[in-house]
N, C-alpha and C positions, 0 to 999 in steps of 0.2 A: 504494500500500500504506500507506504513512505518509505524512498530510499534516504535521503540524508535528512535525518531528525536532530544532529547534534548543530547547537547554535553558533553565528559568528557572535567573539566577543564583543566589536564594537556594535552590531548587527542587534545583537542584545540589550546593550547600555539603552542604548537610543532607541527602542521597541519599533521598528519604520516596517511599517507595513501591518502590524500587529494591535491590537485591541487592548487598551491597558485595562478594560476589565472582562476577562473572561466571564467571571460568575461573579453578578454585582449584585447580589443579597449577602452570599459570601463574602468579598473584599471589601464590601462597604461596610460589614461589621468590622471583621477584621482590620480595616485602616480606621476605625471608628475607636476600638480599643487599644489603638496607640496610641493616638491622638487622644484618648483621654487618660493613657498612662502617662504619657510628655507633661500636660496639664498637672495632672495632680503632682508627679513629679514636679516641676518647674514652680506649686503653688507651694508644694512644703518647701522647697527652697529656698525662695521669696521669705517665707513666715520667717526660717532659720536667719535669715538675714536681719530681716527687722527685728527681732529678739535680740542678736548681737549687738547691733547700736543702739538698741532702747538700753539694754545693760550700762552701756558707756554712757549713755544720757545722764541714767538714775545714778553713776558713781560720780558722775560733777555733780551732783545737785545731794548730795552726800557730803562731799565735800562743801559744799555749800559755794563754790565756782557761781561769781555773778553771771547773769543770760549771757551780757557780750564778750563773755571768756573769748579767746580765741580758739581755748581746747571744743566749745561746739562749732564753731567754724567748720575747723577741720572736720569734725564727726560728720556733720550737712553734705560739705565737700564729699569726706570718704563715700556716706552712702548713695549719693546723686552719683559717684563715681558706678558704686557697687550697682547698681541699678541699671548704668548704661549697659555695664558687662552683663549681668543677668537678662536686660533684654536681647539683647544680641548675639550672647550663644543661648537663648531660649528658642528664637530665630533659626538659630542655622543648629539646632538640634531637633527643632521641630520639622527642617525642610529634611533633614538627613534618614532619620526615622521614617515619615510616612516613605519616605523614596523606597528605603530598606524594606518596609513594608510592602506596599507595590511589587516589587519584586519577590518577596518571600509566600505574596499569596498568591502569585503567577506559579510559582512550583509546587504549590498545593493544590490550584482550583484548575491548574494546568491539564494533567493525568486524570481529573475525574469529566472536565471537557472532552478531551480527546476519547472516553471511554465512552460517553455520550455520542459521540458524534459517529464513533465506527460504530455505533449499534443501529443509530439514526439512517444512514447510509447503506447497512445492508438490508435495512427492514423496509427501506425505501427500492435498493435494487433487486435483493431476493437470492443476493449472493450468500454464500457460506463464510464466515470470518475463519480464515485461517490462520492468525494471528495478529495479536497488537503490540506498538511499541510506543513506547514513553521516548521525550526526550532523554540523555545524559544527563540531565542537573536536573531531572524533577524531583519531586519527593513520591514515596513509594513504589519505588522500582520491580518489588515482590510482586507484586498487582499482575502486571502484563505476563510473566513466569507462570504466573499459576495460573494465568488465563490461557496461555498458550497451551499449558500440559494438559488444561482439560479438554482445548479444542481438539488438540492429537487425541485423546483419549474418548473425545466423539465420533471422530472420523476413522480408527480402527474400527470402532463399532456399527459404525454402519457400513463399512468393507467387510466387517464378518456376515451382517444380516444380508449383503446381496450375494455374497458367498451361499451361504444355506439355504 
């Protein structure tokens, strides 16, 4: 059915030709629950942050440090600093992950399309499946192996029933 199923690298990077969602019930949860692991990640972080400089706040005002100490200065400073970097690699953590993601549910939702589809297709032409293959990088590779050993093991048997 398909002779070359292994992908080009760059061919891959950049999906050209290709559908970025295969099964989009599927990947849409799936990039849905990264996207809110990033979030809650990135929202305890945030909180971890503001805790740190409320700490340094409440130890000038301990020391009883007038408002326009310089020591809040700096703290203001630090955390408007702290805050650019936290949005910025929140940013390009969030772009990195769902990317990862997209990708990681292409090798999932991948093998159970394709199992789909050669079944769609013979049921449509009336042909016999005599075997299926996965890409090299999907996930569940077992799948097609044992589909295949059952298809042999239909087709000796119905060579033995026109045999008898």
């Amino acid at each position: 059915m398909n002779e070359n199923l292994e992908r080009n690298k760059v061919y891959k990077l950049l999906f050209q030709g290709r559908k970025f969602l295969i099964n989009p019930p599927f990947q849409k949860k799936f990039m849905g629950f990264i996207l809110a692991s990033v979030i809650l990640s990135m929202g305890i972080m945030h909180g971890a942050n503001w805790v740190f400089f409320n700490k340094f706040m409440n130890y000038g005002e301990t020391l009883n440090l007038p408002s326009n100490h310089p020591f809040y200065r700096l703290l203001m400073e630090q955390q408007e600093f702290m805050t650019l970097v936290f949005l910025i690699s929140s940013t390009i953590l969030s772009v990195a992950l769902c990317t990862f993601g997209l990708f990681f549910s292409h090798r999932i939702a991948g093998p159970i399309y394709r199992i789909e589809k050669v079944f769609k297709d013979a049921s449509i032409s009336g042909e016999q499946i005599e075997s299926i293959r996965f890409r090299h990088d999907d996930f569940f590779q077992e799948i097609p192996s044992a589909m295949n050993e059952y298809f042999k093991n239909q087709e000796k048997k119905e060579k033995l029933k026109e045999v008898s």
